[in-house]
mmCIF file of the N, C-alpha and C atoms, coordinates in Angstrom:
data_MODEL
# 
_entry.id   MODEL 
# 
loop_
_atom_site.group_PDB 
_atom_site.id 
_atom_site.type_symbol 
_atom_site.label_atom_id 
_atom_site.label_alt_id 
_atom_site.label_comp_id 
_atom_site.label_asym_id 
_atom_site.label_entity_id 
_atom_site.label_seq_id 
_atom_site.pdbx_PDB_ins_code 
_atom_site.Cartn_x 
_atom_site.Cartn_y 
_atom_site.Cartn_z 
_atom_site.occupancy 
_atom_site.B_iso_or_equiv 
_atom_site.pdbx_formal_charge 
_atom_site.auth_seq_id 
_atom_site.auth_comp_id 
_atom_site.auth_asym_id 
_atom_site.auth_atom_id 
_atom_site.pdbx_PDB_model_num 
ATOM 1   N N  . UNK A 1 1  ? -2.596  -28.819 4.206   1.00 0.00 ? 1  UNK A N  1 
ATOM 2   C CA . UNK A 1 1  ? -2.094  -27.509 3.893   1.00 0.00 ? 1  UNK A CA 1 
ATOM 3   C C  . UNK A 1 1  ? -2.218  -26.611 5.125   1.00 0.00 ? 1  UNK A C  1 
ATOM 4   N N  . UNK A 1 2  ? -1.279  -26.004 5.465   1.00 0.00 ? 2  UNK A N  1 
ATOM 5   C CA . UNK A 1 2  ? -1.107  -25.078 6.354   1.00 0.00 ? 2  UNK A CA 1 
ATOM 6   C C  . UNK A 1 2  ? -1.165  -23.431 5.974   1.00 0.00 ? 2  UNK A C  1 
ATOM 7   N N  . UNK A 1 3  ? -1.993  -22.855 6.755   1.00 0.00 ? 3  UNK A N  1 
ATOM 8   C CA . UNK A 1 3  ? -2.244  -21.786 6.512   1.00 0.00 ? 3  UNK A CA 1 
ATOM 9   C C  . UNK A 1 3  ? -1.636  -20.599 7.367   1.00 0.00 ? 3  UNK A C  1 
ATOM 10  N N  . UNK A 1 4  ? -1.080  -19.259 7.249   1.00 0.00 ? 4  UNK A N  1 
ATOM 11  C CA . UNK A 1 4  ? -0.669  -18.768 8.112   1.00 0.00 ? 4  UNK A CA 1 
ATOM 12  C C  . UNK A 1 4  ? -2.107  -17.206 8.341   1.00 0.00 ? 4  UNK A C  1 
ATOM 13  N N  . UNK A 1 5  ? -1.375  -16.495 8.975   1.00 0.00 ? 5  UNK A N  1 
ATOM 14  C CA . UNK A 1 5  ? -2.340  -15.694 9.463   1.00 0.00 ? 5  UNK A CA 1 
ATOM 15  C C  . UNK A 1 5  ? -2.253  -14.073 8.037   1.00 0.00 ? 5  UNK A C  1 
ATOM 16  N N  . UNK A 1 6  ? -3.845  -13.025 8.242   1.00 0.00 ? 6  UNK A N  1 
ATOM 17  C CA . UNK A 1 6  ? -3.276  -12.215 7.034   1.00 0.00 ? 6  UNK A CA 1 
ATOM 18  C C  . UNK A 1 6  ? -4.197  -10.992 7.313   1.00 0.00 ? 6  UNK A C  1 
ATOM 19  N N  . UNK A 1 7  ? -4.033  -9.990  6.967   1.00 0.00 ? 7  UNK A N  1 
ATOM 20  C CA . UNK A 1 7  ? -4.773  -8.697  7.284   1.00 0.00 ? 7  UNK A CA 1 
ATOM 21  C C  . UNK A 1 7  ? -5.091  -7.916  6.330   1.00 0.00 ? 7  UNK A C  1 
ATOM 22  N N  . UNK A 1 8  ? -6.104  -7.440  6.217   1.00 0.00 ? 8  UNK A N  1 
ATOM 23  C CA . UNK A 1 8  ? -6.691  -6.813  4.911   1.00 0.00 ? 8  UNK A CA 1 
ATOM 24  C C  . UNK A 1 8  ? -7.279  -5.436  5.688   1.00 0.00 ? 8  UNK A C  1 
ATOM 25  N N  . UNK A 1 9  ? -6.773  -4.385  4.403   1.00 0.00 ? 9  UNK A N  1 
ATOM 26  C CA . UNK A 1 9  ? -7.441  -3.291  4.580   1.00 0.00 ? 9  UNK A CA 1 
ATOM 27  C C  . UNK A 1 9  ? -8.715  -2.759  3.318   1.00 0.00 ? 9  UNK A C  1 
ATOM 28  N N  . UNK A 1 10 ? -9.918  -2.562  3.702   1.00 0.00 ? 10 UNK A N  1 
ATOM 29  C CA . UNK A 1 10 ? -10.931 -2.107  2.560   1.00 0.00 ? 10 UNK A CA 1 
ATOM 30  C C  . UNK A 1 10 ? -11.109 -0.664  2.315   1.00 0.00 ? 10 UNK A C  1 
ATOM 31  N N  . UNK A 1 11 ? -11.395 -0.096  1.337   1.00 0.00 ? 11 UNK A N  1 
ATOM 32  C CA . UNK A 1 11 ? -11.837 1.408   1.399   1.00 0.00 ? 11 UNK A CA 1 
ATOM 33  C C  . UNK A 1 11 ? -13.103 1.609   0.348   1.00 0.00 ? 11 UNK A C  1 
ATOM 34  N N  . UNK A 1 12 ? -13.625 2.124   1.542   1.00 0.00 ? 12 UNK A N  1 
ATOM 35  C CA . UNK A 1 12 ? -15.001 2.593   0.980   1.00 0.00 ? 12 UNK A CA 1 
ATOM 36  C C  . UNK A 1 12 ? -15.031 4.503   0.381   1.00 0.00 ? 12 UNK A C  1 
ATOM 37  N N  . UNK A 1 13 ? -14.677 4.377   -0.994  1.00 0.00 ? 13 UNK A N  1 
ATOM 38  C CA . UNK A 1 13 ? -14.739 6.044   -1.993  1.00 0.00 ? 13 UNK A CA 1 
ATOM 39  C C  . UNK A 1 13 ? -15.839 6.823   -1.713  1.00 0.00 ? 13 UNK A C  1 
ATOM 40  N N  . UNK A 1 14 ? -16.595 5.707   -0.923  1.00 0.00 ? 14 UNK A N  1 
ATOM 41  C CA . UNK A 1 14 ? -18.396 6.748   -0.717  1.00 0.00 ? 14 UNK A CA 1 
ATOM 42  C C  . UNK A 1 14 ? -18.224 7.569   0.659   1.00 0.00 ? 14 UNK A C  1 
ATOM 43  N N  . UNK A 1 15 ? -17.229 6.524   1.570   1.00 0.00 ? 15 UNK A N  1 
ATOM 44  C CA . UNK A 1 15 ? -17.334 7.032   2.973   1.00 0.00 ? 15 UNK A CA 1 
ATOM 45  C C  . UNK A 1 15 ? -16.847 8.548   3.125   1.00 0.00 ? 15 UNK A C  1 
ATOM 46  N N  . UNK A 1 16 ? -17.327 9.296   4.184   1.00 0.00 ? 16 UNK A N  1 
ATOM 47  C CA . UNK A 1 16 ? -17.318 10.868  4.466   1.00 0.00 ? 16 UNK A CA 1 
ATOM 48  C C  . UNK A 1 16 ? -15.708 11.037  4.748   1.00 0.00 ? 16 UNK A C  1 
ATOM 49  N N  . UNK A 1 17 ? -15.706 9.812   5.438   1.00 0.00 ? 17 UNK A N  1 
ATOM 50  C CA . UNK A 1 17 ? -13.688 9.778   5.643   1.00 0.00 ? 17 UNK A CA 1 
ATOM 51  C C  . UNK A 1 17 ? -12.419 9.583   4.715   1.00 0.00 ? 17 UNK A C  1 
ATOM 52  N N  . UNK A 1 18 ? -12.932 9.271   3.369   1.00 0.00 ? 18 UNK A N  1 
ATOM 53  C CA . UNK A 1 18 ? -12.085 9.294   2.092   1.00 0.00 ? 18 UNK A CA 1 
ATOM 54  C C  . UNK A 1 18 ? -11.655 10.417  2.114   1.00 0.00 ? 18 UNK A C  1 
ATOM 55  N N  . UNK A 1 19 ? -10.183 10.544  1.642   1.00 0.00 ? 19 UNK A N  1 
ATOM 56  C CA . UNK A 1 19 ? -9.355  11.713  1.247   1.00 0.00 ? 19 UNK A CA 1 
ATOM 57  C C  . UNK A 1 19 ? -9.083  11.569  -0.004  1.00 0.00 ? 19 UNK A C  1 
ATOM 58  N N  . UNK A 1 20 ? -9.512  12.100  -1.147  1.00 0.00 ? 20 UNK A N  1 
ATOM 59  C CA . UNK A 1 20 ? -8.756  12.097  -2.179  1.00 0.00 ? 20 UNK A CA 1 
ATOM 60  C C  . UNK A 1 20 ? -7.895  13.023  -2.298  1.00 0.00 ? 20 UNK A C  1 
ATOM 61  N N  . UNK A 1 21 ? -6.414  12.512  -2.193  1.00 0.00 ? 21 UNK A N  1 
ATOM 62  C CA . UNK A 1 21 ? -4.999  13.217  -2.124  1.00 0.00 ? 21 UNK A CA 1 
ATOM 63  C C  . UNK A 1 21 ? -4.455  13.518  -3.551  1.00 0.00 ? 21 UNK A C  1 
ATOM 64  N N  . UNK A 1 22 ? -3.918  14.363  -3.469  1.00 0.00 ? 22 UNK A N  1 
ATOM 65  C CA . UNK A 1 22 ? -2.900  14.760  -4.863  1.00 0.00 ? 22 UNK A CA 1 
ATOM 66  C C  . UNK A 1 22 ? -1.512  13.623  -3.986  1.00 0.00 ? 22 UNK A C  1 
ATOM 67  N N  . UNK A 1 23 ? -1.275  13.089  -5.631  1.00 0.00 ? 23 UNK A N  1 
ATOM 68  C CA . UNK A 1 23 ? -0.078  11.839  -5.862  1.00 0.00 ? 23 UNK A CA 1 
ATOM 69  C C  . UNK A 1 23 ? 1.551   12.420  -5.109  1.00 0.00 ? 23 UNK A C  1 
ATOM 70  N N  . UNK A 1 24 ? 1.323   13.773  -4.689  1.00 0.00 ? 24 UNK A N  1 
ATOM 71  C CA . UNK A 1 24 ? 2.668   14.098  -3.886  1.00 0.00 ? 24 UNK A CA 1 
ATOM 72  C C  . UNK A 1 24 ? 2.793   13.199  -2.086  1.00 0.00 ? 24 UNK A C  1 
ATOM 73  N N  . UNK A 1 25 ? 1.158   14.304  -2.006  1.00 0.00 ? 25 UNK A N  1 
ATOM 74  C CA . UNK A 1 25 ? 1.080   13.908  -0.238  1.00 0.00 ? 25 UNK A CA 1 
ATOM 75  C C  . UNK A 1 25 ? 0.859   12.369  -0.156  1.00 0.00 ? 25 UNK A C  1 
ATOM 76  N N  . UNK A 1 26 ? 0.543   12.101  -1.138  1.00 0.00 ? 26 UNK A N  1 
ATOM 77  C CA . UNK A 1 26 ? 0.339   9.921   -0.715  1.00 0.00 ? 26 UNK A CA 1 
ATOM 78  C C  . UNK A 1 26 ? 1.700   9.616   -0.591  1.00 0.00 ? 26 UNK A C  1 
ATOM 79  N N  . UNK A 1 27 ? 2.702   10.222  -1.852  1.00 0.00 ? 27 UNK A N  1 
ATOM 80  C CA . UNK A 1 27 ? 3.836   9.472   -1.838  1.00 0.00 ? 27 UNK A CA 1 
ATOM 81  C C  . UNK A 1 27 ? 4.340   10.023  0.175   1.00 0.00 ? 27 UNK A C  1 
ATOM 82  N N  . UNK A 1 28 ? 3.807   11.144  0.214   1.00 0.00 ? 28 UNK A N  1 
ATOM 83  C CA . UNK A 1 28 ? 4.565   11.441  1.119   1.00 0.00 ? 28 UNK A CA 1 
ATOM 84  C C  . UNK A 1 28 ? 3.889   10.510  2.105   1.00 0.00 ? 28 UNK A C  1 
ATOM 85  N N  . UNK A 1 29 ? 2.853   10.244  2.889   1.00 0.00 ? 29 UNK A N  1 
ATOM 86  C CA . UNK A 1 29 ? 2.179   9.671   3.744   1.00 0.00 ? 29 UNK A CA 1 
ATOM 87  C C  . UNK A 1 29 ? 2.636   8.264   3.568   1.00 0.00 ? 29 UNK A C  1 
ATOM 88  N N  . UNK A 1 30 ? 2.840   7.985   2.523   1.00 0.00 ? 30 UNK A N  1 
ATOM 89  C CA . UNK A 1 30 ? 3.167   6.065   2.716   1.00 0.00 ? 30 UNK A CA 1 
ATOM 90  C C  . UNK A 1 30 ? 5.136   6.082   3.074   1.00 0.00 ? 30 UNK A C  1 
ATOM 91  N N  . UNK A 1 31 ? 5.365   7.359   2.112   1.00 0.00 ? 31 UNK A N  1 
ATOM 92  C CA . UNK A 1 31 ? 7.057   7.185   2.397   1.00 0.00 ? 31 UNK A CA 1 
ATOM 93  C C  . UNK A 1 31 ? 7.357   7.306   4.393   1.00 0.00 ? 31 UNK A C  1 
ATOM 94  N N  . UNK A 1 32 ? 6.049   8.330   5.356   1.00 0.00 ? 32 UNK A N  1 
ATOM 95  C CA . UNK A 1 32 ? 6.798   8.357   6.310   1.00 0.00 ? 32 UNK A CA 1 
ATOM 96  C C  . UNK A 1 32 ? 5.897   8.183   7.769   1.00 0.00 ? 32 UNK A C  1 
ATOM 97  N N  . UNK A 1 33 ? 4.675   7.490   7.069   1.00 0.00 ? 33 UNK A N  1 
ATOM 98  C CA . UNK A 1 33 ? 3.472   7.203   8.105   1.00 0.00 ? 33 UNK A CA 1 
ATOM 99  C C  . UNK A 1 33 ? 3.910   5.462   8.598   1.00 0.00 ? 33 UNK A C  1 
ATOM 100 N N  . UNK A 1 34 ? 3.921   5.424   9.882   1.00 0.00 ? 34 UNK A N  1 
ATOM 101 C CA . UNK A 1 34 ? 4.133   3.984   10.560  1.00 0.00 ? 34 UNK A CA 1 
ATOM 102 C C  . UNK A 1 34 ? 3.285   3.799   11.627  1.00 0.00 ? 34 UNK A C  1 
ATOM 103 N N  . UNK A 1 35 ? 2.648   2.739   12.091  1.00 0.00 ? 35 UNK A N  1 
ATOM 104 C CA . UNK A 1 35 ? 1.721   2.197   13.040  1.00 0.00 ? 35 UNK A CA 1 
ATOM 105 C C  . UNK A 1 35 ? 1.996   1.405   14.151  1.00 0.00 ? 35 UNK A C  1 
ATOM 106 N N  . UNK A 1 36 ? 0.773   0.771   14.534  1.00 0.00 ? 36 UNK A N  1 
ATOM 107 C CA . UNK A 1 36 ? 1.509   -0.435  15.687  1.00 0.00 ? 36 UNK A CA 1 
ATOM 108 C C  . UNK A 1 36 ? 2.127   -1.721  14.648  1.00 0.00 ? 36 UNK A C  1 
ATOM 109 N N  . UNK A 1 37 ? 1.030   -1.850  13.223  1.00 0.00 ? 37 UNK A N  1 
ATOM 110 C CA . UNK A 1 37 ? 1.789   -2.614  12.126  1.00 0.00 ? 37 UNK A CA 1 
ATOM 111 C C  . UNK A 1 37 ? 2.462   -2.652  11.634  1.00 0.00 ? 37 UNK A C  1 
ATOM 112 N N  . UNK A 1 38 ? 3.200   -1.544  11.466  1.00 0.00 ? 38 UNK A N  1 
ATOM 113 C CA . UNK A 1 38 ? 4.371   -1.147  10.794  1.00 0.00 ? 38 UNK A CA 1 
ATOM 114 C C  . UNK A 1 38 ? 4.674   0.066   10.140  1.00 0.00 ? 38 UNK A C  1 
ATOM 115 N N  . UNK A 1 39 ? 5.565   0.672   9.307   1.00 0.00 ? 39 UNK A N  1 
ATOM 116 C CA . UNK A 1 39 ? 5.724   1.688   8.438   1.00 0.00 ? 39 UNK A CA 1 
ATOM 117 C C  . UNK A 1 39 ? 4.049   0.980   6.745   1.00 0.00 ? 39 UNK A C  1 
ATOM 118 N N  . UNK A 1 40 ? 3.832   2.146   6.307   1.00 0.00 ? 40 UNK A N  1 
ATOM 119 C CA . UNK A 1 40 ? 3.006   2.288   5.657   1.00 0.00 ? 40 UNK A CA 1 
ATOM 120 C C  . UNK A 1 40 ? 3.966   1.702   4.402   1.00 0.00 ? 40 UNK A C  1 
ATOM 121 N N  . UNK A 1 41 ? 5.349   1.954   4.344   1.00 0.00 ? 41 UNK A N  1 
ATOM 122 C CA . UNK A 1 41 ? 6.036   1.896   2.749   1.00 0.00 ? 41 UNK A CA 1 
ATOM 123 C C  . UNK A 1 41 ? 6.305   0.554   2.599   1.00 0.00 ? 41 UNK A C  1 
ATOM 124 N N  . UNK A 1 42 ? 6.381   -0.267  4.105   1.00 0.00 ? 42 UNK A N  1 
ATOM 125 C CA . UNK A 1 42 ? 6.918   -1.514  4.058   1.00 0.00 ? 42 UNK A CA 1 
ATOM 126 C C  . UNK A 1 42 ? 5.531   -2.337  3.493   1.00 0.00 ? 42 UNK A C  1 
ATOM 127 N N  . UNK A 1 43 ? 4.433   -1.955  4.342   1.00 0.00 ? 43 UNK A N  1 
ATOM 128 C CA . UNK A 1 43 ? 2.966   -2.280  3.639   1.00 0.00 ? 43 UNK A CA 1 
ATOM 129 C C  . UNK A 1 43 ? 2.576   -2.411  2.404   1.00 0.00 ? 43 UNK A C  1 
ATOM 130 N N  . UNK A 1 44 ? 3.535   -1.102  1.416   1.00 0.00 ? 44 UNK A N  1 
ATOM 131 C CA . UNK A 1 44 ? 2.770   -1.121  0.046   1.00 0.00 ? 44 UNK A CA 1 
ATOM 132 C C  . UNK A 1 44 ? 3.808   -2.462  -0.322  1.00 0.00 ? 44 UNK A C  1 
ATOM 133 N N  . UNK A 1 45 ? 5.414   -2.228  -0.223  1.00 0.00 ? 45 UNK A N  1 
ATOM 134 C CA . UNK A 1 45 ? 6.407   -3.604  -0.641  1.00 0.00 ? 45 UNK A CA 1 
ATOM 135 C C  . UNK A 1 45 ? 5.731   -4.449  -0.428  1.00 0.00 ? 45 UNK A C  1 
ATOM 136 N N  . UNK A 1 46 ? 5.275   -5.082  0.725   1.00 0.00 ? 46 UNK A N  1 
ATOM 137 C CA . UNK A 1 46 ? 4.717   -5.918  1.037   1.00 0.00 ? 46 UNK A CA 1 
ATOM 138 C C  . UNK A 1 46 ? 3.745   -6.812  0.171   1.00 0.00 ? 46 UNK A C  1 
ATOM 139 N N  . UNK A 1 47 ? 2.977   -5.765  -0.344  1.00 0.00 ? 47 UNK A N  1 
ATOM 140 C CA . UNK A 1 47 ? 1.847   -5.882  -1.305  1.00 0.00 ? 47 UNK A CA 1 
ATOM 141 C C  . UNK A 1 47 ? 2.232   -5.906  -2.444  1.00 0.00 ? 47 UNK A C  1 
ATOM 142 N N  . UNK A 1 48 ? 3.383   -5.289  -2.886  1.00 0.00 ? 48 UNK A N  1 
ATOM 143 C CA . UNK A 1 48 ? 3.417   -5.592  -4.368  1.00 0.00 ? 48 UNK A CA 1 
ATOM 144 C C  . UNK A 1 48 ? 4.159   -7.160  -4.535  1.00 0.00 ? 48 UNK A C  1 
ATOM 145 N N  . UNK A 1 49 ? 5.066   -7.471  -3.825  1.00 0.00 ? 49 UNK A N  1 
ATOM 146 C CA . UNK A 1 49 ? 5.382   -8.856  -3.403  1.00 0.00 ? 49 UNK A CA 1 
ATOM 147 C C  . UNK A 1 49 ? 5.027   -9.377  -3.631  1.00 0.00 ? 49 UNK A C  1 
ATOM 148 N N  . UNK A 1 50 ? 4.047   -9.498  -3.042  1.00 0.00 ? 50 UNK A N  1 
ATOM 149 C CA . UNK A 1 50 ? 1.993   -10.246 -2.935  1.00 0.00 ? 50 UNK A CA 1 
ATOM 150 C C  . UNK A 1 50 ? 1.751   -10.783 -4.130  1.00 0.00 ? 50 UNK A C  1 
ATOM 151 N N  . UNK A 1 51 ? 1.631   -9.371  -4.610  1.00 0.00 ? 51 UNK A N  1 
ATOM 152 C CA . UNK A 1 51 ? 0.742   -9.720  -6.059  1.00 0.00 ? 51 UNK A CA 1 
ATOM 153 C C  . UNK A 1 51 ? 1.855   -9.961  -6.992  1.00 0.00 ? 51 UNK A C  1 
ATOM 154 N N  . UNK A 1 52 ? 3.123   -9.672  -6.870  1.00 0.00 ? 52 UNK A N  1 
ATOM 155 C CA . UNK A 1 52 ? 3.941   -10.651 -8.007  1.00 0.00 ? 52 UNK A CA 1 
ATOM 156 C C  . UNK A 1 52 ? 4.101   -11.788 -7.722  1.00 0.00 ? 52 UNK A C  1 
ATOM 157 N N  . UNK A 1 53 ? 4.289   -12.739 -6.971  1.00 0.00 ? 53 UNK A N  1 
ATOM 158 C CA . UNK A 1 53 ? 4.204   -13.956 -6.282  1.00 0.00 ? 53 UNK A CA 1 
ATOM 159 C C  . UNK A 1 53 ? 2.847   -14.483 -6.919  1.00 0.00 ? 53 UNK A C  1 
ATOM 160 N N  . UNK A 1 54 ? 2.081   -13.691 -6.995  1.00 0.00 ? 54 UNK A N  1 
ATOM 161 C CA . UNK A 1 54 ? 0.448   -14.231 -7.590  1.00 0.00 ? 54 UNK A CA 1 
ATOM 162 C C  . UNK A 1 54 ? 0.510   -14.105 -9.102  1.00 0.00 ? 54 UNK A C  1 
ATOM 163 N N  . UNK A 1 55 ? 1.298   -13.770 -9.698  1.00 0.00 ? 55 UNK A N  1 
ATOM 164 C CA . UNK A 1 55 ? 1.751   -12.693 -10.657 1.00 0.00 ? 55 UNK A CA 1 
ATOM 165 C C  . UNK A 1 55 ? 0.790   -11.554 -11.410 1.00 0.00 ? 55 UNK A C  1 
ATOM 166 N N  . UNK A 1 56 ? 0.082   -11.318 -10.669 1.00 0.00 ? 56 UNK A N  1 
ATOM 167 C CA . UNK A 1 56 ? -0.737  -9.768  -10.463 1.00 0.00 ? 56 UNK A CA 1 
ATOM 168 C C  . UNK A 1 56 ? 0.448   -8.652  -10.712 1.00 0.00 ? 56 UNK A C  1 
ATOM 169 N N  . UNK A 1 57 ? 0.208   -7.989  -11.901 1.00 0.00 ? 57 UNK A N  1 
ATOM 170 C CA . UNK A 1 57 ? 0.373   -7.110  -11.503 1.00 0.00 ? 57 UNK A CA 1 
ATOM 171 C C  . UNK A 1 57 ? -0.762  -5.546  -11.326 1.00 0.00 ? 57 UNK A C  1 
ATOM 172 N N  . UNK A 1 58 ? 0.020   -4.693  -10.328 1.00 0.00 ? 58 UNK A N  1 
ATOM 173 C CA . UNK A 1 58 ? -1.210  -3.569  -10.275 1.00 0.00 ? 58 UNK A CA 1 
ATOM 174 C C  . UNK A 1 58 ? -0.400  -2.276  -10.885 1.00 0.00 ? 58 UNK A C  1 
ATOM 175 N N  . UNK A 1 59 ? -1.058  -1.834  -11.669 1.00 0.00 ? 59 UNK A N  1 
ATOM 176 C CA . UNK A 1 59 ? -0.283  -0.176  -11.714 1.00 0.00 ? 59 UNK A CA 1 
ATOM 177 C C  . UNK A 1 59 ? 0.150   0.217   -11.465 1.00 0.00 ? 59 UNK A C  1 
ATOM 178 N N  . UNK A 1 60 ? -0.785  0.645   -10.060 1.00 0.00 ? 60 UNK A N  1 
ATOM 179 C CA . UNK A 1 60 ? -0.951  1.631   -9.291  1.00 0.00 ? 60 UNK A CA 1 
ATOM 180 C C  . UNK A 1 60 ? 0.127   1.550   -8.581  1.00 0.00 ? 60 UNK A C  1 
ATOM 181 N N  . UNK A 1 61 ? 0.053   0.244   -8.085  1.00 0.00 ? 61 UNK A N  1 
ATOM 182 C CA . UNK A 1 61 ? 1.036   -0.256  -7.180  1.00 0.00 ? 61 UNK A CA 1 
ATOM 183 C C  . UNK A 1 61 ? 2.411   0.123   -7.315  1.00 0.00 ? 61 UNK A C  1 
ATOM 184 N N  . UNK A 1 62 ? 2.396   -0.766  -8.598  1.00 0.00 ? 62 UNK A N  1 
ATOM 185 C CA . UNK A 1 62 ? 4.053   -0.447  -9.320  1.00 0.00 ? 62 UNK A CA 1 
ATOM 186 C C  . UNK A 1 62 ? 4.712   0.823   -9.340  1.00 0.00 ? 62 UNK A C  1 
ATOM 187 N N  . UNK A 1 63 ? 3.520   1.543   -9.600  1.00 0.00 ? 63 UNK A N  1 
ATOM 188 C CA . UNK A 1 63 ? 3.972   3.245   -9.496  1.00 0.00 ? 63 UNK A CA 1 
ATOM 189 C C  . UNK A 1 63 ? 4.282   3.808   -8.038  1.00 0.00 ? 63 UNK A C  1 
ATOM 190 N N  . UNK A 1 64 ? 3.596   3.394   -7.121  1.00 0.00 ? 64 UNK A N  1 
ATOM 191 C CA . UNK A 1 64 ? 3.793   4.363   -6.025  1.00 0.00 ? 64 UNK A CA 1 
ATOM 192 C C  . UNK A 1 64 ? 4.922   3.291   -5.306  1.00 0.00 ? 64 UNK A C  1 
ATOM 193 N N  . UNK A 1 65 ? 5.298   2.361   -5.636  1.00 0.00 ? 65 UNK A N  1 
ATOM 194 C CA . UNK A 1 65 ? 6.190   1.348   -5.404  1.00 0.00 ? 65 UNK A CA 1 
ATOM 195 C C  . UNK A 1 65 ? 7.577   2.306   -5.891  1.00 0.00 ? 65 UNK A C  1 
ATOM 196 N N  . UNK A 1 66 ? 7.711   2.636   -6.985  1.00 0.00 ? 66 UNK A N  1 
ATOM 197 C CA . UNK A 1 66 ? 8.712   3.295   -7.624  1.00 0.00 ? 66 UNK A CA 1 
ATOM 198 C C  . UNK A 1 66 ? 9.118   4.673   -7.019  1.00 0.00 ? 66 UNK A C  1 
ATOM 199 N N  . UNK A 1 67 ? 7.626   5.507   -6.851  1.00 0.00 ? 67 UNK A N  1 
ATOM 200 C CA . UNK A 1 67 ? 8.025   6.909   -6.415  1.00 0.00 ? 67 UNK A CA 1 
ATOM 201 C C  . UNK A 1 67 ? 8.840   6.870   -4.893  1.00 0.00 ? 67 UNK A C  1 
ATOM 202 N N  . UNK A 1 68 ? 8.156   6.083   -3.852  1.00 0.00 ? 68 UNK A N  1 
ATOM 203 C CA . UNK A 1 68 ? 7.924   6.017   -2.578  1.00 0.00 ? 68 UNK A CA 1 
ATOM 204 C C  . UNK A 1 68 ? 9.558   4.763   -2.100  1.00 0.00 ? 68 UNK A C  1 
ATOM 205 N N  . UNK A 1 69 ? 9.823   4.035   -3.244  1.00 0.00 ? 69 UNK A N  1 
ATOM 206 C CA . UNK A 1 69 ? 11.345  3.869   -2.610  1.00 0.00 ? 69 UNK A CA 1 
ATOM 207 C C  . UNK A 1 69 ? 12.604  4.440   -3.447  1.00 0.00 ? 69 UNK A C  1 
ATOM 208 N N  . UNK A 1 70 ? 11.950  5.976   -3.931  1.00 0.00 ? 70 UNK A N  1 
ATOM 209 C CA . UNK A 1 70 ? 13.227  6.851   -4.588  1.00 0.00 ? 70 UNK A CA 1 
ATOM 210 C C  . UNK A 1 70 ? 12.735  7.939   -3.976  1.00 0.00 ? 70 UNK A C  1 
ATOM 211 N N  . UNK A 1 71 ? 11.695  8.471   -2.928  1.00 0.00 ? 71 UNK A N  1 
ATOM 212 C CA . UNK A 1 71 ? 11.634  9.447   -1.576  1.00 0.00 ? 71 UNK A CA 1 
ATOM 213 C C  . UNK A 1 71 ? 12.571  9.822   -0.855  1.00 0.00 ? 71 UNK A C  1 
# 
């Protein structure tokens, strides 16, 4: 079996650097924040992909999946 390569992000709710955002500015930050990795919106697709392929589904996901590609 061949394996390819994969990147994970963690968040710690305790750390001093947590933002808890109102559900506008996230949609807004994932609809128009991009990195050396990529756009943030392609990240969440990415992920919900993920977890339907696994057939996970997440809520959360699904939701900001919905808001963030009708932005």
């Amino acid at each position: 079996m061949e394996y390819g390569w994969g990147i994970a992000f963690t968040v710690n709710r305790a750390a001093s650097q947590y933002a808890d955002l109102p559900e506008a500015e996230v949609v807004h930050r994932l609809s128009t924040a991009a990195g050396a990795l990529g756009s943030a919106a392609d990240y969440l697709f990415q992920t919900r992909e993920g977890l339907q392929k696994l057939g996970i589904q997440d809520a959360l996901v699904e939701h900001l999946t919905l808001k963030v590609s009708g932005a």
